[in-house]
DRENROLUM-540863 format. One line per field, with one value per residue (C-alpha): residue number from 0; residue in three letters; x negated, y negated, z. Coordinates in nm, 2 decimals. Example, Ala and Ser with C-alpha at 12.3 -4.5 7.8 and 13.67 -1.06 7.14 Angstrom:
2
num	0,1
residuo	Ala,Ser
east	-1.23,-1.37
north	0.45,0.11
up	0.78,0.71
//
This chain:
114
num	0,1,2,3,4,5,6,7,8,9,10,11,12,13,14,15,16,17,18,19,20,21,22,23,24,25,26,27,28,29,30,31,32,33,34,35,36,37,38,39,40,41,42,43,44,45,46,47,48,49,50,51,52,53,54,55,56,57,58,59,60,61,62,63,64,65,66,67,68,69,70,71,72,73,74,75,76,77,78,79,80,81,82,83,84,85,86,87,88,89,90,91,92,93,94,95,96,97,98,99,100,101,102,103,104,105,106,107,108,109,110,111,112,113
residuo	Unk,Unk,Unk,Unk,Unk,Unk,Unk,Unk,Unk,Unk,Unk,Unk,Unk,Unk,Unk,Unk,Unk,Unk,Unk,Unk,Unk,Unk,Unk,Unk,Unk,Unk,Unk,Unk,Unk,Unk,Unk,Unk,Unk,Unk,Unk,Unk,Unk,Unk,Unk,Unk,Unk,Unk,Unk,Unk,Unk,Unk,Unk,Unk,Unk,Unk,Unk,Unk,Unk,Unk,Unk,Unk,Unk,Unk,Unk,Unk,Unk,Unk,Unk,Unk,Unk,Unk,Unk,Unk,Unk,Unk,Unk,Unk,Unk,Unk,Unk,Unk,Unk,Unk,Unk,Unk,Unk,Unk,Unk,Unk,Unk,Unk,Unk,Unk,Unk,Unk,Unk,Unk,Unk,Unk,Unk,Unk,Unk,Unk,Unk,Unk,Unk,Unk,Unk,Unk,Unk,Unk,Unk,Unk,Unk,Unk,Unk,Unk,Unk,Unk
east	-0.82,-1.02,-1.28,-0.96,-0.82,-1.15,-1.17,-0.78,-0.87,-1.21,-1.05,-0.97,-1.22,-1.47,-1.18,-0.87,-0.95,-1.05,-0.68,-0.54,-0.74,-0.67,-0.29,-0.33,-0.49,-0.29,0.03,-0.09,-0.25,0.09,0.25,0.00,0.04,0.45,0.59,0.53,0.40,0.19,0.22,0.18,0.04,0.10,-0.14,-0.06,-0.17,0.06,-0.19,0.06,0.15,-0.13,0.01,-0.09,0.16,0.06,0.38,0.36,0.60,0.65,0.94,0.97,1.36,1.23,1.14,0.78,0.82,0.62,0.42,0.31,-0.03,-0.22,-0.62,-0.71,-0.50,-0.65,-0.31,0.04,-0.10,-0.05,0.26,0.17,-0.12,0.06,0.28,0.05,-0.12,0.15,0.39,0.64,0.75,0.95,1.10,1.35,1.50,1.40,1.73,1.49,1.51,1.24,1.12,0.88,0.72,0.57,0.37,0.33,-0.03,-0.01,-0.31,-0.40,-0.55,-0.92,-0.90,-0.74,-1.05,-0.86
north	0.07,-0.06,-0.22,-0.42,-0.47,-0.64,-0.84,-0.96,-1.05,-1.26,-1.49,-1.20,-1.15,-0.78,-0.61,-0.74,-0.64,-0.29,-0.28,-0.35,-0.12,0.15,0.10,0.05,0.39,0.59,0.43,0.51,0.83,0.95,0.82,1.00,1.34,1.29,1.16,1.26,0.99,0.68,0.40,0.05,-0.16,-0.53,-0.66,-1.03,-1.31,-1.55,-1.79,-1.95,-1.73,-1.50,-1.21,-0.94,-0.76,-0.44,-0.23,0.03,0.14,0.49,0.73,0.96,0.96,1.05,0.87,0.94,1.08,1.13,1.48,1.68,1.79,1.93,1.87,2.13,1.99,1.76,1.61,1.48,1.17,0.89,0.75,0.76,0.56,0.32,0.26,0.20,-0.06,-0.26,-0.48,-0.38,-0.14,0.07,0.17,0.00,0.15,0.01,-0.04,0.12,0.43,0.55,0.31,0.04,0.14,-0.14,-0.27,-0.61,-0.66,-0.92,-1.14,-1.43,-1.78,-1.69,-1.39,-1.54,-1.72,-1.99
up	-0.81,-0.49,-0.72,-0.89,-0.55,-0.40,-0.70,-0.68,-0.31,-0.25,-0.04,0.28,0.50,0.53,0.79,0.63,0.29,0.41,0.59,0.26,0.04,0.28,0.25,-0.11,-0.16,0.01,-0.17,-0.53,-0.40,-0.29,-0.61,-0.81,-0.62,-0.62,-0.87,-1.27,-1.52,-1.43,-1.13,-1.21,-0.88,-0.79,-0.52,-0.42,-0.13,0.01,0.24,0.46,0.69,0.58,0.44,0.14,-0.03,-0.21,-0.40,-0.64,-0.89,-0.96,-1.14,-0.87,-0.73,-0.40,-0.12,0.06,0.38,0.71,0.69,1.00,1.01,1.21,1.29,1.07,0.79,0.56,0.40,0.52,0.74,0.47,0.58,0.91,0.84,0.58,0.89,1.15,0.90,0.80,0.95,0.70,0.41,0.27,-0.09,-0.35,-0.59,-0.97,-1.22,-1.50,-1.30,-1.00,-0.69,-0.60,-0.29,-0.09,0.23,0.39,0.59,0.82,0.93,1.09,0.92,1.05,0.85,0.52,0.44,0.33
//
């Protein structure tokens, strides 16, 4: 998925792109670990203002939540981590049944490699 993602995206720059696959991953990670059957993901640029969106589409009925960890822990930080990333997300529900869960990265025009 983060080889399809860099592909998708050749126009954001080195640190934008790793924001976004970062925030992609832990999206379909947490669909894949929570929810049964397969997640579809959409991954899409819009230049002006600079912004990627990333949303993943799985059958769980559930929406993710914030985990606590703790240091020693080595789960339960990747909505924390989707949040701090993103200017924006959250979860829809689909009419077909389950939820598109989604994040908006921000970034400026030096870094859209327009």
């Amino acid at each position: 998925m983060r080889r399809w993602v860099t592909r998708v995206l050749p126009e954001l720059d080195e640190d934008h792109l790793s924001d976004v696959l970062l925030v992609a991953t832990e999206l379909v990670s947490n669909g894949f670990d929570h929810a049964p059957g397969p997640a579809l993901v959409r991954v899409f640029h819009a230049p002006d203002p600079c912004r990627v969106y990333v949303e993943v589409d799985v059958t769980s009925e559930f929406p993710p939540v914030s985990g606590r960890s703790s240091i020693a822990d080595t789960r339960g930080r990747g909505v924390a981590m989707v949040a701090v990333y993103s200017g924006d997300r959250g979860v829809r529900r689909r009419a077909e049944g389950g939820e598109t869960v989604w994040a908006v990265l921000a970034c400026d025009s030096s870094t859209c490699g327009r």
